[in-house]
VEXPAGU-853468 format. One record per residue: x, y, z of N, C-alpha, C in turn; residue in one letter. Coordinates in steps of 0.2 Angstrom, whole numbers, plus 2048, in hexadecimal, padded with zeros to 3 digits. Layout:
nxx; nyy; nzz; caxx; cayy; cazz; cxx; cyy; czz; rest
X; Y; Z; X; Y; Z; X; Y; Z; a .
...
This chain:
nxx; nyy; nzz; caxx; cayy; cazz; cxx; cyy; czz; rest
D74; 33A; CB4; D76; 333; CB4; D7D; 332; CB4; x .
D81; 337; CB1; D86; 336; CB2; D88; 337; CB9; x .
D89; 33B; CBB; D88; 33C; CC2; D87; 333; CC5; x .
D82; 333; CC4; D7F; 32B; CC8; D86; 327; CC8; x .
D88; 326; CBF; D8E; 321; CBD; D93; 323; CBF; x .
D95; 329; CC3; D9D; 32C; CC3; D9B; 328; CCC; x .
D96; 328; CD0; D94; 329; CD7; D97; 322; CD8; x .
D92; 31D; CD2; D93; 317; CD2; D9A; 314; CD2; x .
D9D; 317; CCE; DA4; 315; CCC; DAA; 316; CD1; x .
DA8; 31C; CD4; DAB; 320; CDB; DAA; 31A; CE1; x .
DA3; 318; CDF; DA3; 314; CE7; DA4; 30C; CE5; x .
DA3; 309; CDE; DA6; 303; CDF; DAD; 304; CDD; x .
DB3; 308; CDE; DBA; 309; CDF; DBB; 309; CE3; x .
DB7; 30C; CE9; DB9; 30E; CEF; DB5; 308; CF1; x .
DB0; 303; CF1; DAF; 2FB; CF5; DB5; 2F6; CF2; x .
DB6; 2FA; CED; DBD; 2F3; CEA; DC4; 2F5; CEF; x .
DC6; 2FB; CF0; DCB; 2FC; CF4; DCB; 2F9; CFA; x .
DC4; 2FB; CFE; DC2; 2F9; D05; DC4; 2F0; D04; x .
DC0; 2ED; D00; DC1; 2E6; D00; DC7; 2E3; CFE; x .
DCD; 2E8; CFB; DD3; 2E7; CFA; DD6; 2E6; CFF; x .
DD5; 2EB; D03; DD7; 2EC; D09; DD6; 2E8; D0F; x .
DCF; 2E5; D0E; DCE; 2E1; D13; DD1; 2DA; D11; x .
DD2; 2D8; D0A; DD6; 2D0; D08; DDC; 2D4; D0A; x .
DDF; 2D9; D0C; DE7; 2D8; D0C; DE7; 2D9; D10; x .
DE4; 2DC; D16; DE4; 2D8; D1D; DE2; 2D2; D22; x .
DDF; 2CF; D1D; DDD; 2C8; D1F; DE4; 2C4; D1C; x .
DE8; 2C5; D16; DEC; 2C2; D13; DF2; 2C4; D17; x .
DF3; 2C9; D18; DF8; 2CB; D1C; DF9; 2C9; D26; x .
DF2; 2C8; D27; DF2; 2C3; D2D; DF5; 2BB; D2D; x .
DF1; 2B9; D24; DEF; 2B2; D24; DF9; 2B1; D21; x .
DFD; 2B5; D20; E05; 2B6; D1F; E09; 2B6; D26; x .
E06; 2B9; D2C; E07; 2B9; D31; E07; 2B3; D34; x .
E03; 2AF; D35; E02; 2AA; D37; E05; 2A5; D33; x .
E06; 2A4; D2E; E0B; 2A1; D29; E10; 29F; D2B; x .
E13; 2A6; D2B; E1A; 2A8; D2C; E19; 2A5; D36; x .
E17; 2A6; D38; E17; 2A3; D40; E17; 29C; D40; x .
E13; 29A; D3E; E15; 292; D3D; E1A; 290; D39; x .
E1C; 293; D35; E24; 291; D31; E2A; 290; D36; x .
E28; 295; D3A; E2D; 299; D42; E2E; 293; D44; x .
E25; 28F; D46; E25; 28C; D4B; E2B; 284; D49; x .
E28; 282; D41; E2A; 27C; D3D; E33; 27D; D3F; x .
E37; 282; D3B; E3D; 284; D3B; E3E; 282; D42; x .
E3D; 287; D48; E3F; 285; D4F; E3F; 27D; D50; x .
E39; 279; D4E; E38; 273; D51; E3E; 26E; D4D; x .
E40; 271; D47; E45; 26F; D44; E4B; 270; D47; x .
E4D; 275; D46; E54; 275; D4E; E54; 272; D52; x .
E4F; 270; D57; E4E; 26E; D5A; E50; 266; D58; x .
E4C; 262; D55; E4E; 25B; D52; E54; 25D; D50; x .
E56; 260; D4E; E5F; 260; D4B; E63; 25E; D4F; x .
E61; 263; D56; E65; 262; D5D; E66; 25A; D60; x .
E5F; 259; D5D; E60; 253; D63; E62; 24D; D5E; x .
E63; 24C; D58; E65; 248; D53; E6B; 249; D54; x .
E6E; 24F; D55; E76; 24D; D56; E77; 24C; D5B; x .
E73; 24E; D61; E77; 24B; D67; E75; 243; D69; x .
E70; 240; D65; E70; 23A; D65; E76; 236; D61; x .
E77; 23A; D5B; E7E; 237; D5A; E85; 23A; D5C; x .
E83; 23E; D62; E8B; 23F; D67; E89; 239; D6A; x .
E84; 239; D6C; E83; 231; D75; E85; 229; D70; x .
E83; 22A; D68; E84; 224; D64; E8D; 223; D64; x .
E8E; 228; D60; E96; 226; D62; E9A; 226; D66; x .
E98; 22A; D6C; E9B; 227; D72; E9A; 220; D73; x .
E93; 21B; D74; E91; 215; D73; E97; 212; D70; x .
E99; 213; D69; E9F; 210; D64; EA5; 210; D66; x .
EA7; 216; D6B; EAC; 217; D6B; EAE; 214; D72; x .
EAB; 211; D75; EA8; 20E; D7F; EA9; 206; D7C; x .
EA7; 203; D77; EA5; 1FD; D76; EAB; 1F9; D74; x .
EB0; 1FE; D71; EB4; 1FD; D6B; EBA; 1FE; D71; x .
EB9; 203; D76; EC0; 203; D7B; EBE; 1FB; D81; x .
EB9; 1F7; D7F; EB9; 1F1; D85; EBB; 1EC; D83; x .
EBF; 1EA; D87; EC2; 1E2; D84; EBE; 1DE; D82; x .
EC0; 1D8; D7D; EBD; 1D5; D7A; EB9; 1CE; D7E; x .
EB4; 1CC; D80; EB3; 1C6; D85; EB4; 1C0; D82; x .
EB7; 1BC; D84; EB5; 1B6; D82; EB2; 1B3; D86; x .
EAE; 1AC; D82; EAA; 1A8; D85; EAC; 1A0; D87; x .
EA9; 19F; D8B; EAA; 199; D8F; EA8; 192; D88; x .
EAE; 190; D85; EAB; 189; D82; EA8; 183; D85; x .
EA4; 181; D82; EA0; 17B; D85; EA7; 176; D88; x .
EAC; 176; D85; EB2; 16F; D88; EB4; 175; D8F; x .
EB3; 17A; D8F; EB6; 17E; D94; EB1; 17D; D9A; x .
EAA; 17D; D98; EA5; 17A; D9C; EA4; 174; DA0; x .
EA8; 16F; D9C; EA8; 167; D9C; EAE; 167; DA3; x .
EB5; 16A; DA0; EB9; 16B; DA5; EB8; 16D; DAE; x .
EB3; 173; DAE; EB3; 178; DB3; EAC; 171; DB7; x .
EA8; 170; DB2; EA2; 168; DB6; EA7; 164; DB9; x .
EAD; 15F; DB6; EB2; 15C; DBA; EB5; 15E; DC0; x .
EB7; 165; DC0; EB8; 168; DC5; EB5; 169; DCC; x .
EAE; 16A; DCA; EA9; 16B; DCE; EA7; 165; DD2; x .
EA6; 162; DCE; EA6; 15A; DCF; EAA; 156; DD5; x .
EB1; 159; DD1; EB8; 157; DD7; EB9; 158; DDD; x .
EB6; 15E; DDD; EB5; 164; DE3; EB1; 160; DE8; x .
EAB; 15F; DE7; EA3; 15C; DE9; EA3; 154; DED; x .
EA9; 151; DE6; EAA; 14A; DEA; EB1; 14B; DF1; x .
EB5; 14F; DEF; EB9; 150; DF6; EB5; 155; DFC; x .
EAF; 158; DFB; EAB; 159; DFF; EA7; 153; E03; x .
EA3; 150; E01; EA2; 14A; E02; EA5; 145; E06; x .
EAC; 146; E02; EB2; 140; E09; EB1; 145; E0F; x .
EB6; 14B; E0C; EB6; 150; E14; EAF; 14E; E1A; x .
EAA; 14F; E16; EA4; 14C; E1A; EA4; 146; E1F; x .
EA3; 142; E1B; EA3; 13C; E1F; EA9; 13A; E24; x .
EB0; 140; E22; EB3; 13E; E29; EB2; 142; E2E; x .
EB1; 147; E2B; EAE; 14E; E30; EA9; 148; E36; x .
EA3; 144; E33; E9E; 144; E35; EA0; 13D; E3B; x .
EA6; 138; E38; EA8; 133; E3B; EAB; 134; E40; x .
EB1; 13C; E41; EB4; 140; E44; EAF; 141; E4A; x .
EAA; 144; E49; EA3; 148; E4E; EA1; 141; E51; x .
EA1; 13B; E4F; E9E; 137; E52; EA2; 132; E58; x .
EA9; 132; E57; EAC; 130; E5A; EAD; 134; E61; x .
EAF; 13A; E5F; EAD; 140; E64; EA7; 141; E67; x .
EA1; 13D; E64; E9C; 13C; E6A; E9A; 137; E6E; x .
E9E; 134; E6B; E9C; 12C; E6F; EA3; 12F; E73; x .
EA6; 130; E75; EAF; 132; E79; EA8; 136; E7E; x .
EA6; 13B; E7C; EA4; 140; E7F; E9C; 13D; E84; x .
E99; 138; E81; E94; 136; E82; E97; 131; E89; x .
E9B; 12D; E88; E9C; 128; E8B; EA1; 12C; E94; x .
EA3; 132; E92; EA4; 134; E97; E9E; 139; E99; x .
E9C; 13B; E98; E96; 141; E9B; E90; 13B; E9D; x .
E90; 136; E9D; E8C; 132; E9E; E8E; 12D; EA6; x .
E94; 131; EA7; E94; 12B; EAF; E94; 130; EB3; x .
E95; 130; EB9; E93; 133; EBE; E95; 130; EC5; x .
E9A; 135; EC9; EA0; 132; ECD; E9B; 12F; ED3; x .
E9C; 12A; ED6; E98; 128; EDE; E9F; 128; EE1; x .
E9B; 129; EE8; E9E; 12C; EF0; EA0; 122; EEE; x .
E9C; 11D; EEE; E9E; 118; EEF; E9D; 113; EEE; x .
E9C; 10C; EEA; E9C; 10A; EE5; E94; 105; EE8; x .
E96; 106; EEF; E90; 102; EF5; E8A; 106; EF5; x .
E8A; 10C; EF4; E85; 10F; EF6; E7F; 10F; EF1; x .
E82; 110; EEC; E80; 10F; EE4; E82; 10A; EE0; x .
E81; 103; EE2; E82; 0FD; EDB; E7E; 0FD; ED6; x .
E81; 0FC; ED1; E7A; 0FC; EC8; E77; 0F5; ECA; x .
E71; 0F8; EC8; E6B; 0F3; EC7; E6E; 0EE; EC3; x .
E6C; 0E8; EC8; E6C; 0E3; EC5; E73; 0E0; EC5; x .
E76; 0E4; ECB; E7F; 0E0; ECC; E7F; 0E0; ED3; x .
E84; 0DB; ED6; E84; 0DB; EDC; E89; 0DE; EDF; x .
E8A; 0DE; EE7; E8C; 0E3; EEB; E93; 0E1; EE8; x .
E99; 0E6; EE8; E9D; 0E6; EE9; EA6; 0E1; EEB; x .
EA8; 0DF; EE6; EAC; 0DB; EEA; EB2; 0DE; EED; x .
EB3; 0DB; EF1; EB7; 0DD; EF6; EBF; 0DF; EF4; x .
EC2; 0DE; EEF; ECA; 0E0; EED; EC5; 0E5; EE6; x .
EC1; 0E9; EE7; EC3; 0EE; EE3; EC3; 0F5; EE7; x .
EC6; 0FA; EE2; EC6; 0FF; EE5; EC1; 104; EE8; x .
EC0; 109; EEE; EBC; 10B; EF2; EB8; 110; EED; x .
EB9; 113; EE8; EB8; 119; EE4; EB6; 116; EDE; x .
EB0; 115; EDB; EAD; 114; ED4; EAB; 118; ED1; x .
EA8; 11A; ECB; EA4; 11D; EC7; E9D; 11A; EC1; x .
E9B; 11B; EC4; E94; 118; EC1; E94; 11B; EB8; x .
E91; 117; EB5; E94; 119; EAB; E8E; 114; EAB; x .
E8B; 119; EA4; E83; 116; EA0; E86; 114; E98; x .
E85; 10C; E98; E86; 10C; E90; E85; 111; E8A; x .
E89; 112; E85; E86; 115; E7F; E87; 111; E7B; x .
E84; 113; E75; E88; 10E; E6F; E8B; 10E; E6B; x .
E91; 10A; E6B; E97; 107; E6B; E9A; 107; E70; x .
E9A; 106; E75; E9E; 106; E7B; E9F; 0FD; E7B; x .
EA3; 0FD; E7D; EA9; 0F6; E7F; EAD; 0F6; E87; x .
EAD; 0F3; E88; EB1; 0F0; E90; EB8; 0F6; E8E; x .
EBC; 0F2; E89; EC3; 0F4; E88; EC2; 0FD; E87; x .
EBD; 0FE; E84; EBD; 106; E7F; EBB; 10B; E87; x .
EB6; 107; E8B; EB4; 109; E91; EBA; 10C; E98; x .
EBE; 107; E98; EC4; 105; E9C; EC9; 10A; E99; x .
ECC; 10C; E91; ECF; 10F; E8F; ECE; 116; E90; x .
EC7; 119; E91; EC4; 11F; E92; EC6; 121; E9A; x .
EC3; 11E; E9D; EC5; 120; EA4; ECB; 120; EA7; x .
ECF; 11A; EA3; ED5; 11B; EA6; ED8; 120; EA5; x .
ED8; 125; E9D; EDC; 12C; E99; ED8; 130; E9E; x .
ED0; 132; E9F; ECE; 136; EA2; ECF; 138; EA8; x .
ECF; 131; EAB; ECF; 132; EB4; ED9; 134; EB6; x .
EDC; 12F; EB0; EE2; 131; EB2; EE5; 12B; EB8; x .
EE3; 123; EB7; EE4; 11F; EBA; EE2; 11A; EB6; x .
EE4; 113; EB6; EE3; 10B; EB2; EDF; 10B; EB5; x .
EDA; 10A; EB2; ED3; 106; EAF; ED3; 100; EAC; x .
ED2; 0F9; EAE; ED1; 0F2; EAA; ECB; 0F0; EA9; x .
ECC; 0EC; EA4; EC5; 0EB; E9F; EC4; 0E4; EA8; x .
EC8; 0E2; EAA; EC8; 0DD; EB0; EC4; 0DE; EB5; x .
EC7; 0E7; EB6; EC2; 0E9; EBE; EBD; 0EB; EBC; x .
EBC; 0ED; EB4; EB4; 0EE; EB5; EB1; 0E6; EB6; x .
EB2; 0E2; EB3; EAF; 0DA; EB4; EAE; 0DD; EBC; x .
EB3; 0DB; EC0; EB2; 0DA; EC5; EAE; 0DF; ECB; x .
EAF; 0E5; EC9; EAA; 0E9; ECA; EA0; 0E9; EC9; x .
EA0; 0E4; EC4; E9B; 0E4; EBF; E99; 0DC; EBE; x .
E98; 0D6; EC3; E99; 0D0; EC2; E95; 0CE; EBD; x .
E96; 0C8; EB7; E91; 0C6; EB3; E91; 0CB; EAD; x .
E95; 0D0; EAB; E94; 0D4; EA5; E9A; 0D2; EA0; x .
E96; 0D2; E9B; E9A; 0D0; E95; E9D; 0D7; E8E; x .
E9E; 0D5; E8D; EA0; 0DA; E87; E9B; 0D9; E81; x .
E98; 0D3; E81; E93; 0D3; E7B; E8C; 0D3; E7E; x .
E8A; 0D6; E85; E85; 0D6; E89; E83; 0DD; E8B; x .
E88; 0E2; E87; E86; 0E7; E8A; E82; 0EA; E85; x .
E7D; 0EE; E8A; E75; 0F2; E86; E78; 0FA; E88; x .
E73; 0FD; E81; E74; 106; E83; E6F; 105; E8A; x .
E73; 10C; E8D; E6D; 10D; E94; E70; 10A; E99; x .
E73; 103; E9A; E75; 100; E9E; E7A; 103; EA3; x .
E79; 101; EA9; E7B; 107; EAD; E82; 101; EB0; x .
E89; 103; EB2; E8F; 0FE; EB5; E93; 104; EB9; x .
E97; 101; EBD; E9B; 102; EC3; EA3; 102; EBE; x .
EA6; 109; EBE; EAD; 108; EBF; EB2; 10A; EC1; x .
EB5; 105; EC5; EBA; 108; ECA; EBF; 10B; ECA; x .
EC1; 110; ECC; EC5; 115; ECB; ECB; 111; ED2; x .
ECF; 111; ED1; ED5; 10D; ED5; EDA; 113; ED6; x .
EDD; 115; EDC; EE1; 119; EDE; EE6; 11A; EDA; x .
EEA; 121; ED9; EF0; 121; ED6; EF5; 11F; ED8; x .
């Protein structure tokens, strides 16, 4: 029996060591792993360190960017009121420009209307305007046939031709050229005879 108890004692010493053995290498793995992850925590820590400071390098830069720009000022409301007046002044001298520009343009079309609208005749027999008779005998051999526009005048008509053709034109030869026509008779479209008299 003793024998049995020394056997027993022998072998539950030797399953204690085994199982000792076997917790220190499970404890010694489960330290492993520990310590790895400690590894990992620490590294990721550096890590954030790094970029905490270089977020306070790009911060201070920021402070130091801000502080090197000049100061703005801003536009007060009476500074507002002033620059509106301006614009204003501006807009209504826009405006005048306009309407002479546009009184300008107009004058220059009727100058330009009232000549591109007549058309020279070989002779004043061949071609009389509707609704005027033949030609009297003391005017000159050479006419030009002219279509009213509007504003046109005996006087304003006379003074064209005369500057254009380069010879006196009277508000007279047109009558005479143009029997029965009046100054306050004349229609747009209306077709008249002006004589062009030798230099």
């Amino acid at each position: 029996m003793k024998r049995i108890i020394i056997f027993m004692t022998i072998f539950a010493t030797l399953t204690a060591v085994q199982l000792r053995a076997q917790d220190v290498a499970a404890m010694d793995e489960r330290i492993k792993q520990l310590r790895g992850q400690v590894d990992d925590l620490l590294e990721d820590k550096a890590n954030q360190k790094r970029q905490i400071e270089a977020l306070g390098r790009e911060i201070q830069a920021l402070r130091e960017h801000q502080q090197n720009q000049p100061t703005t000022t801003y536009a007060t409301p009476e500074d507002l009121r002033a620059l509106a007046k301006q614009v204003q002044s501006i807009e209504d001298k826009r405006k005048i420009d306009r309407e002479v520009i546009l009184k300008e343009i107009e004058k220059l079309a009727k100058a330009v209307t009232g000549s591109s609208s007549s058309k020279p005749l070989r002779s004043p027999k061949a071609t009389p305007p509707a609704g005027s008779p033949d030609k009297p005998g003391d005017l000159p051999d050479k006419a030009i046939e002219h279509t009213i526009a509007r504003g046109d005048t005996l006087s304003t008509i006379a003074a064209a031709y005369s500057k254009e053709m380069g010879v006196k034109v009277t508000t007279e030869q047109i009558r005479k050229a143009n029997p029965g026509i009046k100054d306050d008779k004349l229609r747009v479209g209306q077709t008249i005879l002006i004589p062009l008299p030798e230099k």
